[in-house]
N, C-alpha and C positions, 0 to 999 in steps of 0.2 A: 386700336386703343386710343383714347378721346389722350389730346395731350393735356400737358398739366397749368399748360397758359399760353392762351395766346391775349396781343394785342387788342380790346376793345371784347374779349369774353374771357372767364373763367370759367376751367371745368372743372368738379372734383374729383379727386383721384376714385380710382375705381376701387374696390370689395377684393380682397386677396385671391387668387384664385379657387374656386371650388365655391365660392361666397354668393356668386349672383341670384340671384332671383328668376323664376322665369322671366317676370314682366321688364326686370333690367337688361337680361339678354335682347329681348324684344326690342326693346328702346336702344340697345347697342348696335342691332342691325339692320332696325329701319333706319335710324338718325345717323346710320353714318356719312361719309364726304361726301356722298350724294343722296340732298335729301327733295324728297316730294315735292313739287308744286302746286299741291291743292292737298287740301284736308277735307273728313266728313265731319259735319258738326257733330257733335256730341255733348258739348255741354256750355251752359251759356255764362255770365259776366257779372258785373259790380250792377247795385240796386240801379235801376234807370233812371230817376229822378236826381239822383246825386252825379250820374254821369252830366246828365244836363246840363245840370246849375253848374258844375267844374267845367266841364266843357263851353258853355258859354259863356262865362263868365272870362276863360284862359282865350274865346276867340277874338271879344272885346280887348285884352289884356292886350294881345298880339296884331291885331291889325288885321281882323276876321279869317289868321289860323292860327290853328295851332303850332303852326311850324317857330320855332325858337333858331334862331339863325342870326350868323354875324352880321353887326350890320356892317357900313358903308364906310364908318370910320377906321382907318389904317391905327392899329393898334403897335405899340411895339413890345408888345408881347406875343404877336404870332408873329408867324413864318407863312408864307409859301410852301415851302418844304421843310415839313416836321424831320423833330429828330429820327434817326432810326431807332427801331424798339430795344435792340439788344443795348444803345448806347446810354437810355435814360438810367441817370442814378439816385440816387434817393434822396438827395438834393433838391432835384428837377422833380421829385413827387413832394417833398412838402412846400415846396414852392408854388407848386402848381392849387395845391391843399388851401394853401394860405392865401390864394389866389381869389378860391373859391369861400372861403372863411369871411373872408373882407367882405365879397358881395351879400353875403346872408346878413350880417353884422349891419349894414349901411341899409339892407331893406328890411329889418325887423326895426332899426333905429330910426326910420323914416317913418315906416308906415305907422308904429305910435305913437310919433308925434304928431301927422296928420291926423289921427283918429283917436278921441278920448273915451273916455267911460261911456261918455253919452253919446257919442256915435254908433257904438257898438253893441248900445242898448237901442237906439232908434234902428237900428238892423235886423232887432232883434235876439243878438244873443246875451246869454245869461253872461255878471261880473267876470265869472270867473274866467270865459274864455277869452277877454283882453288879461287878467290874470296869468294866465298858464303861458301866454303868447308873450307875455315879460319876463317867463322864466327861460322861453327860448332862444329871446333875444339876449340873456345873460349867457347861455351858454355858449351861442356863438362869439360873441366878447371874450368869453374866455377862452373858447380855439385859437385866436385872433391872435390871444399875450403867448397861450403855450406854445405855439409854432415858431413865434416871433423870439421868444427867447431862445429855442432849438433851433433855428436858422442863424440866430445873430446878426449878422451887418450882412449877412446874404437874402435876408426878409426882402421881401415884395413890398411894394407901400400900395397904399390905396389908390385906386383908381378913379375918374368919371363916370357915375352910375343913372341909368335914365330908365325910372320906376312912374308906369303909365296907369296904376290904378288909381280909383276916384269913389271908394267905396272899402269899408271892411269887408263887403263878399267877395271884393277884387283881389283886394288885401291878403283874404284867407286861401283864394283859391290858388293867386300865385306864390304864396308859401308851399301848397302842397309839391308845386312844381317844382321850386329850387331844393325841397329836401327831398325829392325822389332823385332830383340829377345830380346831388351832395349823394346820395347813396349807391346811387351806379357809379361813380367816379371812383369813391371810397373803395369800393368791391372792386372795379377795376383794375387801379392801381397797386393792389397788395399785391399783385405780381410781378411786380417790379422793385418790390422792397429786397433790399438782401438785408439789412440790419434785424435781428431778430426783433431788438427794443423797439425801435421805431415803427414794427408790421404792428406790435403791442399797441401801440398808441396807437394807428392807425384803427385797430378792430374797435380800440375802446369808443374811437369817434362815430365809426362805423354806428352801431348799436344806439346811441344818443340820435343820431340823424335818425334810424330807422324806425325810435319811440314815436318821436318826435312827426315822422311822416303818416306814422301807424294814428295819433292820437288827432293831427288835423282832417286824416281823411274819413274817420270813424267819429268823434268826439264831435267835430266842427261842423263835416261838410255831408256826415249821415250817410256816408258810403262802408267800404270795407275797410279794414286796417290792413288788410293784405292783398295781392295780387294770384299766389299761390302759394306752394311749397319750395319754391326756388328765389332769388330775388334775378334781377337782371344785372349784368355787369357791363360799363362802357369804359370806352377806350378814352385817352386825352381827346383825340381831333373829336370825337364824336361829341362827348362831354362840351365840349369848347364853342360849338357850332350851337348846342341849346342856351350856356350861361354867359356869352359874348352878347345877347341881345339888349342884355340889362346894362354892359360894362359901354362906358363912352371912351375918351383920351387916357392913356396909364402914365405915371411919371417915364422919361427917356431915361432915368436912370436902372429902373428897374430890367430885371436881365429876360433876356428873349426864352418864352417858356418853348416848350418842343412840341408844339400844336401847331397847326396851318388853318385857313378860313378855307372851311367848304363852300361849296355852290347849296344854294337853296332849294326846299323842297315844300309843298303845300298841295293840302289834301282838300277836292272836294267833292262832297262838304265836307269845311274842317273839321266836324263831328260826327261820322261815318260811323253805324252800324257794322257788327260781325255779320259776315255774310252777305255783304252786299259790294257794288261795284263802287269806284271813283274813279273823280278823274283826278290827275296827277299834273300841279304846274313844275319844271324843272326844264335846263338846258342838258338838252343833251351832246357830250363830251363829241370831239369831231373823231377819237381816238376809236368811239364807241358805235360810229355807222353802220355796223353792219354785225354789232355784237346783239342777240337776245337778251335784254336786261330784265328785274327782276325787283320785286320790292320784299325787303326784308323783314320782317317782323321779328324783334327781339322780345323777346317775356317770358323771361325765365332763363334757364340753359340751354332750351334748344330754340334753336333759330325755325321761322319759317319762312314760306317763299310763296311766292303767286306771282307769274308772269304779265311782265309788263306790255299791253298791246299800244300799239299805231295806228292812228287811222285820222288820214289827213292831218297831219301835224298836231293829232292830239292826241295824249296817253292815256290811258286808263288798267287798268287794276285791281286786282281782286281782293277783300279782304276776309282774310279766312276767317271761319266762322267758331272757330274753337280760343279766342283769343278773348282773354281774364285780366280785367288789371290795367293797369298801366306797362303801354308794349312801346316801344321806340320805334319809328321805323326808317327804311333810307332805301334808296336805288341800290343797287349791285350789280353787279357785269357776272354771274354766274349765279347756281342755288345750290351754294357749298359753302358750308361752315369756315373757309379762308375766305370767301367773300365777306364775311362780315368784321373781317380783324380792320381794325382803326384807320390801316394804310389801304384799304380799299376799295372805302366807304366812296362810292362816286357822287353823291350828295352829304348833305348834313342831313340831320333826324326833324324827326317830327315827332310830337310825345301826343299818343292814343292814350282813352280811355275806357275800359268798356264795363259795364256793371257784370259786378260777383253777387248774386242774390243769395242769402244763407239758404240754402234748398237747392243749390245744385253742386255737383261732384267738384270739387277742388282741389287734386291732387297731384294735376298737372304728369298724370303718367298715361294719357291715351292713347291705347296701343292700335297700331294702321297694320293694315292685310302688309307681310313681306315675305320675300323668299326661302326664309332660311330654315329648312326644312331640320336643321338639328335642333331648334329651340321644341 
């Protein structure tokens, strides 16, 4: 039985019994603790030409990856060693929240004031899409007051933020990014609410990011409004390791959230094709010499895995070919679904993209050859 949460995924409870479906038993007993190392392709990704433009556009953003990673500056809002999962309270998630509020707020309120009407008409796009990108920067503004008034004199203040685009297509493309990891974080963290009210307000926010991600990647940047039928959920460290890139110095007052800085990760090339090979920059852990490590690929609820090879001090990696959307991915020390909880991420993420063409299957339930002779 898939549990009901862990760190850095959420699953949804299962159908009473007698409820399943074939194809969900199917999915119940291929995906369980030990899941595959390679997939058959079967179905392919988001329009190509919008992965592109996002895609190159986020590797200019980044420093020719896409990898989002802490930087260099000692923050005092991580740790070394995060909290334990059982110990975060709901506190430490709207803080965390409000964390993540500030930085969308500072980069919707930068980047229009860098760019006017007529920037984003010399770009190209039509009024209304600096229009609609002023409604989003309101909304974040107002996460910013409602957290702040729910936290009270335990709010987070604002931090140092270093925003590297030079263009409204930079502009747009790094929006998609911080409201798809504002959406994984969201999703993530609801399993750790216990207050009913506050999971309330949590889902409410949820849903605004997800419009919101749904209308830049569709409306703006001519891709999909979705990934599949599932969304993806990340953990704090994981989350932390993409949205620390943009965060510089935070006041010393503010209280130490329960995240740690991961080790970094970068794919090349940082625009990699489904089904095809990369190469993989990352240290690998001295704990880890003699472990088979593994690159994850999160999109959706179930995780995937492709084996990480050696050869001569360099790595490389498969990327499976069945992969829609925007997928997260990171090293792992096994190809099991506890390898992907928050606390065992052996790198930080890297944020994929791959085109959804309207004309292929998107249902995100493809079922692989397994054993289980009772389905």
């Amino acid at each position: 039985m898939w549990p009901s949460s862990l760190v850095g995924f959420y699953y949804p409870p299962l159908p009473p019994t007698g409820m399943f479906s074939k194809s969900y038993k199917r999915i119940l007993c291929c995906y369980g603790d030990e899941l595959p190392s390679t997939r058959p392709t079967t179905f392919s990704s988001r329009d190509l030409s919008f992965t592109m433009l996002f895609s190159t556009i986020l590797s200019a953003v980044s420093g020719a990856s896409l990898v989002f990673a802490a930087p260099s500056i000692q923050k005092r809002q991580s740790n070394e060693t995060a909290a334990p999962a059982n110990s975060i309270n709901d506190t430490q998630v709207l803080q965390f929240a409000l964390t993540l509020e500030l930085l969308e707020d500072a980069f919707y309120s930068e980047g229009l004031q860098r760019f006017d009407a007529a920037a984003f008409r010399d770009a190209g796009y039509p009024d209304w899409v600096r229009g609609r990108f002023e409604q989003i920067r309101e909304h974040e503004n107002t996460h910013v007051e409602f957290l702040r008034g729910a936290l009270g004199s335990e709010a987070v203040q604002p931090c140092e933020y270093n925003f590297t685009f030079t263009s409204p297509e930079e502009f747009a493309a790094t929006s998609l990014n911080l409201e798809v990891v504002g959406q994984a974080a969201y999703t993530g963290a609801a399993a750790f609410i216990s207050d009913k009210n506050t999971l309330e307000v949590a889902a409410n926010i949820l849903s605004v990011e997800a419009s919101q991600s749904a209308w830049v990647a569709s409306a703006v940047l001519k891709g999909s409004a979705w990934s599949g039928p599932f969304e993806t959920a990340l953990g704090f460290n994981g989350v932390w390791s993409l949205a620390s890139q943009f965060i510089g110095r935070c006041p010393e007052s503010n209280p130490q959230l329960p995240v740690k800085n991961l080790p970094t990760l970068a794919f090349e090339p940082a625009v990699p094709a489904a089904g095809t090979n990369v190469t993989l920059d990352f240290t690998r852990p001295a704990e880890y010499n003699n472990t088979q490590l593994y690159v994850a690929y999160l999109n959706g609820i179930i995780p995937r895995f492709t084996a990480v090879e050696e050869s001569e001090g360099k790595f490389t990696a498969y990327v499976p070919g069945d992969l829609q959307g925007i997928a997260f991915a990171a090293v792992v020390a096994n190809n099991t679904r506890a390898a992907t909880t928050d606390e065992n991420l052996i790198t930080g993420l890297v944020v994929l993209d791959f085109p959804v063409p309207a004309n292929v299957n998107n249902n995100g339930t493809t079922v692989f050859p397994c054993s289980c002779n009772t389905i």
